[in-house]
FIMIBA-678021 format. One record per residue (C-alpha): residue in three letters; x negated, y negated, z negated. Coordinates in nm, 2 decimals. Each point is the difference from the previous one (the first is absolute). Layout:
<sites>
{type ALA&x X&y Y&z Z}
...
</sites>
This chain:
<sites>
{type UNK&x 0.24&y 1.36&z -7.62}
{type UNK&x 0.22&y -0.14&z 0.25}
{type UNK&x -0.10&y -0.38&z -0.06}
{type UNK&x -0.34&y 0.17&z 0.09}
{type UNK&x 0.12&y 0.12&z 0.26}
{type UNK&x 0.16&y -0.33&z 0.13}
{type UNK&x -0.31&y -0.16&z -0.06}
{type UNK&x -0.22&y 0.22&z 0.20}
{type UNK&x 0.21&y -0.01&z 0.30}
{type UNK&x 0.04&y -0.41&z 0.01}
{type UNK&x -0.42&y -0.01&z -0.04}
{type UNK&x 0.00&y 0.26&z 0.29}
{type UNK&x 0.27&y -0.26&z 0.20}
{type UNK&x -0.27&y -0.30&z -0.10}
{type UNK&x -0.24&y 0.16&z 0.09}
{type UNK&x 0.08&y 0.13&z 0.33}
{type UNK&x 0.11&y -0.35&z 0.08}
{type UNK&x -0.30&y -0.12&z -0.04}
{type UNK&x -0.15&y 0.22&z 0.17}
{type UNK&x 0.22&y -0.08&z 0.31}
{type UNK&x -0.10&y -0.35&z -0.07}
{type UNK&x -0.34&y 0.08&z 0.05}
{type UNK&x 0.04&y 0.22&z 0.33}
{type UNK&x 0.24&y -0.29&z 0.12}
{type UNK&x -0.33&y -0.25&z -0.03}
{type UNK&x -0.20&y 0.22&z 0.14}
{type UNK&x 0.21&y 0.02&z 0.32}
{type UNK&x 0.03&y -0.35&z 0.06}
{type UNK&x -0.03&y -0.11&z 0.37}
{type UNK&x -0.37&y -0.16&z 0.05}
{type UNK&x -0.03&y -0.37&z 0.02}
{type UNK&x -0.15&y 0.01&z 0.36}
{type UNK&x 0.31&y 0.15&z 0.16}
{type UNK&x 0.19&y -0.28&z -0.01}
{type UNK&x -0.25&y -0.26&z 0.08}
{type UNK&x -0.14&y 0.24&z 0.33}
{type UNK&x 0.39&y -0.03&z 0.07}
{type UNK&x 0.02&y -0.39&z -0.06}
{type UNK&x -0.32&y -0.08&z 0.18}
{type UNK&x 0.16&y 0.25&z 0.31}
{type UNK&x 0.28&y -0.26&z 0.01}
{type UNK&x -0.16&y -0.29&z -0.04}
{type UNK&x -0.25&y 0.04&z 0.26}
{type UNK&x 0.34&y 0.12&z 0.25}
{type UNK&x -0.21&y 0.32&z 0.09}
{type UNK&x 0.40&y 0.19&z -0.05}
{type UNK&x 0.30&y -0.24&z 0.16}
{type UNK&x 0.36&y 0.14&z -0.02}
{type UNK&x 0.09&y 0.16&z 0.36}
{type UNK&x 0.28&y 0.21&z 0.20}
{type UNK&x -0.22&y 0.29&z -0.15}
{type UNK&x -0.11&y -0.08&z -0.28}
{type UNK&x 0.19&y -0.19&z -0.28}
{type UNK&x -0.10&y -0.13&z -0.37}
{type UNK&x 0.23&y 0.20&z -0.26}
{type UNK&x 0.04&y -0.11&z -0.35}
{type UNK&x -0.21&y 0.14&z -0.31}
{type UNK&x -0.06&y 0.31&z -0.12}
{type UNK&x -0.07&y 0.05&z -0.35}
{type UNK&x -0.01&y 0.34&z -0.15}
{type UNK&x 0.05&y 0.25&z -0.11}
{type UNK&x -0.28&y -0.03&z -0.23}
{type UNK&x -0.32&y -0.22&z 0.18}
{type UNK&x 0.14&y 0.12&z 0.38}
{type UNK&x 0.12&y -0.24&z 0.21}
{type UNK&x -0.12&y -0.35&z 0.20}
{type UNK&x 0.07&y -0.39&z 0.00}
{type UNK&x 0.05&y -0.03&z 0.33}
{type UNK&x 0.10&y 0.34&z 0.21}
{type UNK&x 0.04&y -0.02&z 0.42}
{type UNK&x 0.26&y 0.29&z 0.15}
{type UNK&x -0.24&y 0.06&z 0.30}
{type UNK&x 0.11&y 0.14&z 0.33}
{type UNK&x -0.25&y -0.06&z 0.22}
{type UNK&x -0.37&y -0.05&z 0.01}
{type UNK&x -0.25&y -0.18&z 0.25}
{type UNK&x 0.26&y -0.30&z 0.06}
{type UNK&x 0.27&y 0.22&z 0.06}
{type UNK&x -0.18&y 0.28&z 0.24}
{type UNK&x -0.05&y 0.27&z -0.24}
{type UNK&x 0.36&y 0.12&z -0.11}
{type UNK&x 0.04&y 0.22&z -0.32}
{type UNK&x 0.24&y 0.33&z -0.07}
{type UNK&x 0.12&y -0.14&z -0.30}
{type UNK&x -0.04&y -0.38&z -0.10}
{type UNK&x -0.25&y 0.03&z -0.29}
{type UNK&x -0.05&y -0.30&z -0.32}
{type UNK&x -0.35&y -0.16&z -0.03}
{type UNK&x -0.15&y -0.26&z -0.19}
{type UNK&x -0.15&y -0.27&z 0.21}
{type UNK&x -0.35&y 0.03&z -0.01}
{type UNK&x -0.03&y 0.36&z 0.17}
{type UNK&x 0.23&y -0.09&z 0.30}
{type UNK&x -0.28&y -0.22&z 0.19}
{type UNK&x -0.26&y 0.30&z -0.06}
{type UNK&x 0.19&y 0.26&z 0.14}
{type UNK&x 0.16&y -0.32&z 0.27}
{type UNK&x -0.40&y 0.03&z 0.07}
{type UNK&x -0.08&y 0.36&z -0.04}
{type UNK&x 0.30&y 0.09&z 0.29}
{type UNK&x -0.11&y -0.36&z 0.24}
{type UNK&x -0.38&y 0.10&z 0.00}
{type UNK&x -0.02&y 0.38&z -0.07}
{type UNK&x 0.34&y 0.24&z 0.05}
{type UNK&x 0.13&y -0.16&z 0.32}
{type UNK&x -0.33&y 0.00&z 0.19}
{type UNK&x -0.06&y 0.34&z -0.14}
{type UNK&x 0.33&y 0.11&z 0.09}
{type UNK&x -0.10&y -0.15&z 0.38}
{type UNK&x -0.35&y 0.15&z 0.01}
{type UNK&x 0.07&y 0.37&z -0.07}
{type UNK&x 0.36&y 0.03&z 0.09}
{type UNK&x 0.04&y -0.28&z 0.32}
{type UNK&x 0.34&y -0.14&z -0.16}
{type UNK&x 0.11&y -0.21&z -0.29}
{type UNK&x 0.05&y 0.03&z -0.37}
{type UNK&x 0.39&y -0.08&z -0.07}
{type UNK&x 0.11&y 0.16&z -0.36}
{type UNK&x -0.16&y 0.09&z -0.33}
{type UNK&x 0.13&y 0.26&z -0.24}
{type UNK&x -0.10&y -0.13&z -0.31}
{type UNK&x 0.09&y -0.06&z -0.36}
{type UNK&x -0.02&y -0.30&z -0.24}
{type UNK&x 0.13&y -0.11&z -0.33}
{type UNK&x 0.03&y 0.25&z -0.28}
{type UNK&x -0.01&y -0.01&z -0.39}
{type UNK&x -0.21&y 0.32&z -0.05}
{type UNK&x -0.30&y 0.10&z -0.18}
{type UNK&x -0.29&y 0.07&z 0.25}
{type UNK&x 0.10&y 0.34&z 0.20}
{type UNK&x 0.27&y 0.03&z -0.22}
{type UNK&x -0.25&y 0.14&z -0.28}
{type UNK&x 0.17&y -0.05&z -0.35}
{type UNK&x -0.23&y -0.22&z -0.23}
{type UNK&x -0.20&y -0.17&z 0.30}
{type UNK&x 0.00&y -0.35&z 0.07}
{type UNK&x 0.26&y -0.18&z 0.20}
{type UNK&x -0.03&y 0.06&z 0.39}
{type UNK&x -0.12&y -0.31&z 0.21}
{type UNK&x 0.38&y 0.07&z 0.14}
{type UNK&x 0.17&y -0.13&z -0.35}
{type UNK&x -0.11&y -0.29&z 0.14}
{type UNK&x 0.07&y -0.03&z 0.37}
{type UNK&x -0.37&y -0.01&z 0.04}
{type UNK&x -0.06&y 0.32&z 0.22}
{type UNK&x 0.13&y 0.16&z 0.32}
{type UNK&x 0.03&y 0.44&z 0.07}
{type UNK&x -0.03&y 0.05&z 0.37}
{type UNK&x 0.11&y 0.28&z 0.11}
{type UNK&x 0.00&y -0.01&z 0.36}
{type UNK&x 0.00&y -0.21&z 0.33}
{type UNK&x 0.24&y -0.02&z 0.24}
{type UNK&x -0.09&y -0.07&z 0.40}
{type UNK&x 0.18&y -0.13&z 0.29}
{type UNK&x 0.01&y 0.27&z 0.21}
{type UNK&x 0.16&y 0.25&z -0.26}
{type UNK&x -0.30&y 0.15&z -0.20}
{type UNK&x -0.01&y -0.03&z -0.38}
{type UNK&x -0.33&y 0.07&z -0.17}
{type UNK&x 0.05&y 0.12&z -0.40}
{type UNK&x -0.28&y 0.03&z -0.19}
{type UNK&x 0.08&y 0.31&z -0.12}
{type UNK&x -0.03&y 0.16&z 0.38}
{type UNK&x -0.22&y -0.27&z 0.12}
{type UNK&x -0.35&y 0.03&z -0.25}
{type UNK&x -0.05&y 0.35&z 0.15}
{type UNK&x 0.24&y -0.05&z 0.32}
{type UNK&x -0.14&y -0.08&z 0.36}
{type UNK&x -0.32&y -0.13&z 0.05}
{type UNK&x 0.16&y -0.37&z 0.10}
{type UNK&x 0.19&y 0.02&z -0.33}
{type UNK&x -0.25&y 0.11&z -0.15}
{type UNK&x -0.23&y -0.30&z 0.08}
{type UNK&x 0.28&y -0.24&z -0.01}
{type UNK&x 0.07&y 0.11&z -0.39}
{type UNK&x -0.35&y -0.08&z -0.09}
{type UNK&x -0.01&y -0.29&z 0.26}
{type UNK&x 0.24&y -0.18&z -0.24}
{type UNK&x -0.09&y 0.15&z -0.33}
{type UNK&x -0.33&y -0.11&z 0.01}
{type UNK&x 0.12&y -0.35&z 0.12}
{type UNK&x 0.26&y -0.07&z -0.24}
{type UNK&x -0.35&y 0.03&z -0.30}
{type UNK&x -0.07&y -0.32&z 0.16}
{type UNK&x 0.34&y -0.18&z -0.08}
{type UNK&x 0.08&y 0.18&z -0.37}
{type UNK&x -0.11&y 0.08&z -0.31}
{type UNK&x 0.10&y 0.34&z -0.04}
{type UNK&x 0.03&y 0.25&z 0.33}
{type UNK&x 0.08&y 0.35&z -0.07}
{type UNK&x 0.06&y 0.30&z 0.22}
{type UNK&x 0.00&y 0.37&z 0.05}
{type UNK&x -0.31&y 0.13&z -0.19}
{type UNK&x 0.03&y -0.27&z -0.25}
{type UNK&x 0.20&y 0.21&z -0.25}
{type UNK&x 0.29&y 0.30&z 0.05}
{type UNK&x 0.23&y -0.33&z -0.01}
{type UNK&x -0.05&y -0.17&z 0.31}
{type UNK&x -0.01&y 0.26&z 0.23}
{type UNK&x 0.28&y -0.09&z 0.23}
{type UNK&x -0.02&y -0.40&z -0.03}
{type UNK&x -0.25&y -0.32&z -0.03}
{type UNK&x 0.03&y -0.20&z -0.34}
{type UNK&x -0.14&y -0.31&z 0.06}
{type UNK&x 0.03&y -0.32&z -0.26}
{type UNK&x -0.16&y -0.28&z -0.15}
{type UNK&x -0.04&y 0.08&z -0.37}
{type UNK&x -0.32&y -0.18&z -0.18}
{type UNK&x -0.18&y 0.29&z -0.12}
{type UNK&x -0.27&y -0.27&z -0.18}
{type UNK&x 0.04&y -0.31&z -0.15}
{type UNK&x -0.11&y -0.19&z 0.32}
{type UNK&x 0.18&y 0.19&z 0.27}
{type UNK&x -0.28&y 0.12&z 0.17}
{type UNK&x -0.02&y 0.37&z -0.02}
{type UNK&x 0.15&y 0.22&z 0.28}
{type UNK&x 0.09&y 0.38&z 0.01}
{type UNK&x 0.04&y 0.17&z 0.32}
{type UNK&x 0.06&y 0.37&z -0.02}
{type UNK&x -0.08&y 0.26&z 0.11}
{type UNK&x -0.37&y -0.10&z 0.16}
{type UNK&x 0.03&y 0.09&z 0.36}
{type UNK&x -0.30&y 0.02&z 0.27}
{type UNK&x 0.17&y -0.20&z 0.28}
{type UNK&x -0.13&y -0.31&z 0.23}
{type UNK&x 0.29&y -0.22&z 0.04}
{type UNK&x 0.09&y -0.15&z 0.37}
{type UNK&x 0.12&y -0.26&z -0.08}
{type UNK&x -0.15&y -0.36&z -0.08}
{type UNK&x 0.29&y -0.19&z -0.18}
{type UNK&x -0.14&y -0.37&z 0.13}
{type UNK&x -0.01&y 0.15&z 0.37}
{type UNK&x 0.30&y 0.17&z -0.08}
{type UNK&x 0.28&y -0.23&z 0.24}
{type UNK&x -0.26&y 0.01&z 0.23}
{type UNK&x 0.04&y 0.39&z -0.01}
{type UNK&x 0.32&y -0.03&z 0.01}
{type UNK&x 0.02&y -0.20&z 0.31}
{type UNK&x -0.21&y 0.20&z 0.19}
{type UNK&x 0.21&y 0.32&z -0.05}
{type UNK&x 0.33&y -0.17&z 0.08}
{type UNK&x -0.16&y -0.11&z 0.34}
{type UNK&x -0.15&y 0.33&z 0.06}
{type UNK&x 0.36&y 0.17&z -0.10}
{type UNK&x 0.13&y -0.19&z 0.30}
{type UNK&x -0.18&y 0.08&z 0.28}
{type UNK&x 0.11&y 0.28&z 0.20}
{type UNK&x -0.14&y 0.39&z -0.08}
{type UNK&x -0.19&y 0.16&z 0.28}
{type UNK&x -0.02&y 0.37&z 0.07}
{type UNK&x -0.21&y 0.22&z -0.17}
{type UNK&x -0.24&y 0.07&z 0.23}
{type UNK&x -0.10&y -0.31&z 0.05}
{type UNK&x -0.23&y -0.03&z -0.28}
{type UNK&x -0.20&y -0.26&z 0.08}
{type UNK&x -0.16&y -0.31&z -0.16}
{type UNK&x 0.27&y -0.25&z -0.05}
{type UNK&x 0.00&y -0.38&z 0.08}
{type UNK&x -0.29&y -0.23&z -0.18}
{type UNK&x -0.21&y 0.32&z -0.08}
{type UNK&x -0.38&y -0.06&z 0.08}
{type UNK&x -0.16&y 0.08&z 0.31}
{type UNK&x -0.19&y 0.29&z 0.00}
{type UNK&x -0.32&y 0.11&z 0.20}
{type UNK&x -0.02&y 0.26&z 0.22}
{type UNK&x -0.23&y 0.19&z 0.22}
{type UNK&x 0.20&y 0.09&z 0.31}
{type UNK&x -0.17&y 0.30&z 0.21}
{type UNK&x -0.22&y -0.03&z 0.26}
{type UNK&x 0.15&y -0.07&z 0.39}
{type UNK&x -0.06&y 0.25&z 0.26}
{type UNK&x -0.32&y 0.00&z 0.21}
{type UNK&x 0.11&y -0.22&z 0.32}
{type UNK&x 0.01&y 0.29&z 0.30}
{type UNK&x -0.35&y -0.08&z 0.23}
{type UNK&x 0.09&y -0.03&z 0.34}
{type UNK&x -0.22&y 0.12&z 0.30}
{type UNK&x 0.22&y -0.11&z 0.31}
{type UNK&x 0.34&y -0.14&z -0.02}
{type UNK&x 0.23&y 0.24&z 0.10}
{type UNK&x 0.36&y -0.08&z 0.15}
{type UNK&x 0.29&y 0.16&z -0.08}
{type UNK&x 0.38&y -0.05&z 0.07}
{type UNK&x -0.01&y -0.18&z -0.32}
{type UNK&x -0.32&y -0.20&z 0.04}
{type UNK&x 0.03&y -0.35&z 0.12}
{type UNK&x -0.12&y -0.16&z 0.35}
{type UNK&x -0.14&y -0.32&z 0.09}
{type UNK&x -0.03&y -0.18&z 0.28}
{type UNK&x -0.35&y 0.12&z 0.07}
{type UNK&x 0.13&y 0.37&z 0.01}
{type UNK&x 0.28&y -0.09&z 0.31}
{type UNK&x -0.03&y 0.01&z 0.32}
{type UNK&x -0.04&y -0.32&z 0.19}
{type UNK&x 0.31&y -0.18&z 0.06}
{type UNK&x 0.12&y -0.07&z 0.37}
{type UNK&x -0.01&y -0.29&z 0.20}
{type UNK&x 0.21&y -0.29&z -0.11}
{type UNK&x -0.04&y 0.08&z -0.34}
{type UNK&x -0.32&y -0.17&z -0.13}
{type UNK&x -0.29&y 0.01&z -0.18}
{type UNK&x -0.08&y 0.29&z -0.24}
{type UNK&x -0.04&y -0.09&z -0.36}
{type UNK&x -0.34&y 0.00&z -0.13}
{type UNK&x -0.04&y 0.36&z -0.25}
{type UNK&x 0.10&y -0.03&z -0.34}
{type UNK&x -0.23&y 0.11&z -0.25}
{type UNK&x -0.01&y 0.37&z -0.11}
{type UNK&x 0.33&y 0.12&z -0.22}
{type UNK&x -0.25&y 0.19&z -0.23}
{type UNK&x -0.26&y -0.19&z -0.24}
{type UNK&x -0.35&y 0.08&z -0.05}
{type UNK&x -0.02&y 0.34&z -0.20}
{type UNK&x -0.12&y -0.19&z -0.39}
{type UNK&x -0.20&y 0.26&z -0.22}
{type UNK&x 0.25&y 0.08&z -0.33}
{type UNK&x -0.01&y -0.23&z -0.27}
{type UNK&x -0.03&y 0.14&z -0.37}
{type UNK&x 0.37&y -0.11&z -0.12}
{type UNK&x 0.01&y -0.31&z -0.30}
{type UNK&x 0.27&y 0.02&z -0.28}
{type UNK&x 0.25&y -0.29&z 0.06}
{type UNK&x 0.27&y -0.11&z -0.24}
{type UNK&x 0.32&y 0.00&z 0.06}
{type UNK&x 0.29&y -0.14&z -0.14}
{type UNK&x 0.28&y 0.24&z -0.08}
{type UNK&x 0.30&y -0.05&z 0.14}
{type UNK&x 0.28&y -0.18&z -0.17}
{type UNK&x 0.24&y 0.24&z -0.15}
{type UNK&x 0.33&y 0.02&z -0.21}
{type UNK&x -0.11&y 0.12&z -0.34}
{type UNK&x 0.03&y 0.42&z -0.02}
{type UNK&x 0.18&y 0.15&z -0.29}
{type UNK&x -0.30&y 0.22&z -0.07}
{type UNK&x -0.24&y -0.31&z 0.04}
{type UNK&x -0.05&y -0.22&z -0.35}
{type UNK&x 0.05&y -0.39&z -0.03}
{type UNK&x -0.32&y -0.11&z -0.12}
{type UNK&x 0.09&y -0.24&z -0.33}
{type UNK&x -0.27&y -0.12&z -0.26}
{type UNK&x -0.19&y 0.30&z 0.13}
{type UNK&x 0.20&y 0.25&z -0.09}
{type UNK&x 0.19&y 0.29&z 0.28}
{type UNK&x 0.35&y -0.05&z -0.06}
{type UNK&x 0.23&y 0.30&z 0.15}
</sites>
């Protein structure tokens, strides 16, 4: 009975083994990580700066981990600050390098009139997906995705996503203004409405979710028109920091602003010219020579008479519209600068 005994336990210790074996192979990091991390460095798109330095390999526990991990502390060359330095593989630092040069910043310009200087965000984390016991390894067990959770401004103002999705109407847009554009640049894009997990931050990543790499998720589907063109984006961006400069005007000057189009207008019609009978000479009126007396002796000829001070009466004219160009003007605070045809306020 009790070699039985022995027996059944050491089968059960086999076969448990193997059957750790057999989950170990399972969880083995994919082949393309490593060569979308080698072909990152070879083609220099990541090079080792003040902010952001190559760290050495992390392998495990289990398939977690990365050849080749950067400590970032900064984005967008150095422009884009972070609360907490964060640790990325390479090949998702130029999208989100991109994602904060072409869409954040000029976002963060074009509804709010000031700069983009921090991210709270979080990176690198050996986790199953939303921390769900049984699911597949998170995109972050492999330094392949970014949480945002909120932007930072210069002049003071932070913008969570947790307030922001159903804040202020300018946070409001600017949410969706960069959620929308960041399903341009990544593979996955979620948000609030996507599931009861992301409610209060953006997941983006790059995981292949088919064999070729070419299927995207962006949740949830939102009905917004984004603003923002990323290939006229530093154009944008260049408008806006001019604009910023230029003195405000007061408010009640609300008028069109410098380089807005001439407009047409009808002015009203002059007043009838008065009709004149006789002239008539007041204290006010003005005299010419042939209303004075001759002059004495000694003082020569008189003038000849000037003509009349009064013109011919003209019958009215029916009035024409003229065009006129308006008057060059600061820009108003409650006037928009026109870009790629959009009001921007």
């Amino acid at each position: 009975m009790r070699r039985g005994l022995v027996a059944f336990i050491a089968l059960s210790l086999v076969g448990l083994g193997l059957t750790g074996c057999g989950l170990f192979q399972f969880e083995q990091r994919e082949p393309w990580r490593a060569q979308a991390e080698e072909a990152c460095l070879s083609q220099r798109l990541v090079q080792p700066t003040a902010y952001m330095a190559l760290s050495s390999k992390i392998d495990g526990p289990g398939a977690c981990g990365m050849e080749y991990p950067f400590k970032v502390s900064a984005f967008s060359g150095g422009t884009v600050g972070l609360k907490s330095k964060v640790t990325l593989a390479c090949p998702i630092i130029p999208r989100i390098d991109q994602w904060l040069h072409e869409i954040v910043r000029p976002a963060a310009l074009m509804y709010f009139g000031t700069n983009l200087i921090d991210l709270k965000a979080g990176s690198y984390s050996c986790r199953p997906r939303n921390n769900q016991r049984g699911a597949k390894l998170s995109e972050h067990s492999f330094g392949n995705a970014l949480d945002v959770m909120g932007f930072a401004l210069a002049d003071g103002r932070e913008v969570s996503i947790v307030k922001g999705w159903k804040g202020s109407p300018a946070e409001q847009e600017f949410l969706r203004e960069v959620f929308v554009g960041a399903c341009r640049y990544f593979a996955t894009v979620l948000g609030p409405g996507a599931d009861p997990f992301h409610y209060d931050h953006f997941h983006i990543d790059l995981a292949r979710h088919d064999p070729r790499g070419q299927r995207r998720i962006c949740k949830p589907i939102i009905k917004f028109e984004p603003r923002i063109d990323p290939e006229r984006s530093q154009e944008i961006m260049q408008g806006l920091t001019a604009s910023a400069d230029l003195p405000a005007i007061d408010m009640e000057q609300d008028g069109a602003g410098e380089g807005m189009p001439a407009q047409t207008y009808a002015p009203p019609p002059p007043p009838l010219a008065p009709v004149i009978a006789a002239p008539v000479q007041s204290p006010m009126s003005p005299r010419y020579a042939a209303d004075l007396p001759a002059p004495e002796a000694g003082y020569g000829r008189v003038p000849p008479p000037r003509p009349p001070a009064y013109p011919p009466v003209q019958p009215p004219q029916p009035p024409a519209a003229r065009t006129y160009a308006p008057m060059p003007l600061q820009p108003s605070p409650r006037a928009p600068v026109v870009l790629n045809s959009h009001g921007i306020y």
